[in-house]
N, C-alpha and C positions, 0 to 999 in steps of 0.2 A: 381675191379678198375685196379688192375696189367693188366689184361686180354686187357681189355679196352686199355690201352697206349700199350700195346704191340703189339695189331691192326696198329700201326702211325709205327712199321720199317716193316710190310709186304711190299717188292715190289708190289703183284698182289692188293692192295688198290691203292699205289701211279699211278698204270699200269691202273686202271681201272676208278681216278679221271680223267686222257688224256681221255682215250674213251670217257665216259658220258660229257666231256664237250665238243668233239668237234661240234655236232649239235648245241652246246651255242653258240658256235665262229663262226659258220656262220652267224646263225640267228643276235647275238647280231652286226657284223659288216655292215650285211644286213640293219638290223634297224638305225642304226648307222651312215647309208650313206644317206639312207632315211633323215633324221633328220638334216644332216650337211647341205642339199640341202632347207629345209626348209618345210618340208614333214613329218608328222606324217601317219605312217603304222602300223594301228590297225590291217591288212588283215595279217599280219605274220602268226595268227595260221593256217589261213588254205590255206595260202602258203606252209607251212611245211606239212599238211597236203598231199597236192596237190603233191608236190614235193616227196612225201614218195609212194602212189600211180604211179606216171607215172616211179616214179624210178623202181620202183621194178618191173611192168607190161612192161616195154620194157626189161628185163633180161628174164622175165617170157615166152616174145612171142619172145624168140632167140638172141635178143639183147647180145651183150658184158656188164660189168658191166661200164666202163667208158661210152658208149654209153647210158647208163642207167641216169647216172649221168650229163650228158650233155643233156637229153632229161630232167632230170625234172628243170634244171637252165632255159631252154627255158621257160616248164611251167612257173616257179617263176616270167620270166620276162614277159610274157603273161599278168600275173594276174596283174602285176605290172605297165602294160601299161593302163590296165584300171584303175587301184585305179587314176592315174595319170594323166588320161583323167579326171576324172571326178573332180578331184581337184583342178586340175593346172588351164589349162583354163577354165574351167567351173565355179569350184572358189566353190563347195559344200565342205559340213562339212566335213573334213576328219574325222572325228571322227566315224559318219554315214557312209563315204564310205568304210571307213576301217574295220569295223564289217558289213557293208554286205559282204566285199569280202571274211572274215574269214567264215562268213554262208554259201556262192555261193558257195566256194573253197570246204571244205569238203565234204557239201552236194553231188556236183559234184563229185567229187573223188573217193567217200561213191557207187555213183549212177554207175558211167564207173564201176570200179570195178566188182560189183555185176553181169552189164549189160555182160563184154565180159569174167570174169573166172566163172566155174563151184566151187561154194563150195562146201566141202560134208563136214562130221563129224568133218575134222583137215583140217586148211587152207594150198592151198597149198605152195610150196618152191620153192627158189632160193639155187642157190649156189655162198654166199656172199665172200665179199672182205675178203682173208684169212689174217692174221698177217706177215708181213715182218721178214723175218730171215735174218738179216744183218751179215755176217760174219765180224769177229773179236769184231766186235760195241755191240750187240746182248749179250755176254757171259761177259759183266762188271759188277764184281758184283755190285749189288743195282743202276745202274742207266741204264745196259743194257737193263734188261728189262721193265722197264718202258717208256725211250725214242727210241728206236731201236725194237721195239716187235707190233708196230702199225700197224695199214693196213694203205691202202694208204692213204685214204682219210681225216686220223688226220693231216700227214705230208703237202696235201692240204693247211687245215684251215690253220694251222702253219704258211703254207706260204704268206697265204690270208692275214694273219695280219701285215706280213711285208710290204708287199705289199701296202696294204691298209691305214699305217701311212705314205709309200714312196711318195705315189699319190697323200695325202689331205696335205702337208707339204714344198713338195720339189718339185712340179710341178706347172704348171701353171692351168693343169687341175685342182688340188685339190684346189688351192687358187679360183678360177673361184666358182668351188662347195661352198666350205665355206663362201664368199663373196654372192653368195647367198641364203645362207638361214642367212646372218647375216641384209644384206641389198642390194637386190635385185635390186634396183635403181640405184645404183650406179654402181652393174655391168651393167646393160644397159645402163649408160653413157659411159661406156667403151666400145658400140656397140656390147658385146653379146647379147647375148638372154636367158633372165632368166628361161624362158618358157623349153626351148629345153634341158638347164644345168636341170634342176627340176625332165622333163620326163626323162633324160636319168640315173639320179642318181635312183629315185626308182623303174627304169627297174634292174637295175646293182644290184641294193641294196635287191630288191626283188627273182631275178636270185640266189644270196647268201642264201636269205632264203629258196628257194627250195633245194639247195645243201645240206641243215643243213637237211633238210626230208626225203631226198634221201639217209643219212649217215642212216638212222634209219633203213631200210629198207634192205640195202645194203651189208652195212659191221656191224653194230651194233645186225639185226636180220635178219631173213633171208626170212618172210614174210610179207603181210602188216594185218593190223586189222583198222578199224578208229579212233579208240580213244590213237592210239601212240603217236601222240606230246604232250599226258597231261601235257597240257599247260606252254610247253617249250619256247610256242611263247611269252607268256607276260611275263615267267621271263628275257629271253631277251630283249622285254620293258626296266623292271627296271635295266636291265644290264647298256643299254645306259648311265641312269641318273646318276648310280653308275661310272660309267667308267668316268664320266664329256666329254661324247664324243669323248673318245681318243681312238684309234685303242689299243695302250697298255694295258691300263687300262681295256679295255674289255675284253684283254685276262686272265688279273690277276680275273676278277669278274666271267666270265666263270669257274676258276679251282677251282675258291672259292667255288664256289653254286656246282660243281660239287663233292667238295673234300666232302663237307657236305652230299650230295646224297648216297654218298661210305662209308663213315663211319657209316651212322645210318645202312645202310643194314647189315654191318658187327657186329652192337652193336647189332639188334637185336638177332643173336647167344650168344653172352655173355653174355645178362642183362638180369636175369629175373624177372618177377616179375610186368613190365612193358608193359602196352598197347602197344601193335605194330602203334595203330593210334599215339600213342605220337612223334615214331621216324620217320613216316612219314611225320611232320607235321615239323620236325626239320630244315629242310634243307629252307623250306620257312618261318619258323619265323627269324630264324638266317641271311637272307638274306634280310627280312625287315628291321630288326635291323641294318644291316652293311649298306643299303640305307637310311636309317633314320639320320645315322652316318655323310654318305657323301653328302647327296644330300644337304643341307644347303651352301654347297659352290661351290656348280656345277654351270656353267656358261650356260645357256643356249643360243642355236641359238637366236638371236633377232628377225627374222623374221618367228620361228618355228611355223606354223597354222598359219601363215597370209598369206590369198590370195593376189596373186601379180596380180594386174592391168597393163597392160603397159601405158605410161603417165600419171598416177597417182602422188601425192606425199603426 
């Protein structure tokens, strides 16, 4: 039990719940944007997928590592121009279009892959996003290297979240976005266009999700395999619901589900005795539990899954 609590003052835990949650924090603001627009994106997993694939394949064939990461947010928005075709105007289940694009997305991924690298015995490598040595910031004790010790692409998210509460809050764009997925109607009395606000948020929202794939690949590991995003894309789902749709809140659920991922890995060193399947199993009952908690008072979008007609009422 000493053992156990004394796990909670290592810095390389608190250093390593940042890491493992930053692909949370893309994917869950990606979904998140998705959702505020009036768009459910079942397709995240194999956005993520998608995005972890072309990330790594354009480092692979010469590419720079930001190049890498800017090639697989294209992918994300790619995938996310069709989920969005086929829901927005077309007005199908997002439910169905969303789990085909998670099947299309990997499959594909799964397939290029295979199609243009040579496997042999050990997949091969990149040489990923190294950890930031900040001088002065870097050598604090206990909070240096946790917040100052990252590679780039945490300090990204980070900033994605600011960003992202700045946009849907204090802009016109954002109020546009949220007006529509709350009641799409009335922004078209306002003479936009619900349509184009819809497709352009789970382009954006999607682009995000590839970012979070591309982190896994990039700076988290340094090749790809298919089955990486083990199913990071729906815990980001229930991020959303957990977060009540709040860019903040997303990030507080991200460190959460993340913090739990880092501590069981560490318990299984210190606890014996113990099924290893039990502490892997930790980290997603604990996070159903804390969704269970919140989601009774979460507000949802009003027009979330509802196909908008134009002239309709």
């Amino acid at each position: 039990m000493t053992e156990a609590l004394e796990l909670l003052l290592n810095t390389s835990l608190w250093a390593a719940v940042l890491r493992i949650a930053t692909p949370l924090i893309f994917g869950v603001l990606g979904a998140l944007l998705c959702e505020r627009a009036g768009v459910l994106n079942l397709g995240i997993e194999g956005i993520m997928t998608m995005g972890a694939m072309v990330g790594w394949l354009t480092v692979y064939l010469g590419g720079d590592l930001w190049m890498g990461l800017a090639v697989a947010a294209t992918a994300g928005a790619v995938m996310g121009l069709l989920h969005a075709t086929l829901t927005v105007p077309l007005g199908l289940s997002q439910h169905v279009s969303g789990l085909g694009i998670t099947l299309f997305a990997s499959a594909l991924a799964y397939y290029l892959y295979r199609l243009i690298v040579t496997v042999g015995e050990t997949p091969p490598t990149i040489t990923p996003f190294q950890p930031l040595d900040i001088p002065g910031l870097s050598d604090i004790p206990g909070i240096g290297p946790v917040l100052f010790g990252q590679t780039a692409p945490t300090y990204l998210a980070l900033l994605a979240v600011g960003v992202m509460a700045y946009v849907l809050t204090r802009t016109p764009l954002g109020l546009a976005i949220r007006m529509t997925g709350e009641n799409p109607h009335a922004v078209e009395a306002q003479g936009l266009n619900p349509i184009r606000i819809r497709i352009g948020a789970v382009m954006a929202g999607s682009a995000l999700m590839g970012l979070g794939g591309a982190f896994l690949t990039t700076a988290a590991f340094n090749s790809f395999f298919p089955e990486m995003v083990q199913g990071r894309g729906w815990i980001c789902i229930a991020l959303v619901v957990f977060a009540s749709w709040r860019p903040g809140k997303a990030l507080i659920g991200a460190l959460l589900f993340a913090f739990f991922d880092a501590y069981q890995l560490r318990l299984q060193t210190v606890v014996e005795g113990v099924p290893y399947q039990l502490f892997l199993m930790a980290p997603y009952v604990l996070s159903i539990v804390a969704l269970v908690l919140v989601a009774r008072r979460a507000e949802v979008p009003e027009a979330l899954m509802t196909p908008y007609r134009r002239g309709e009422r």
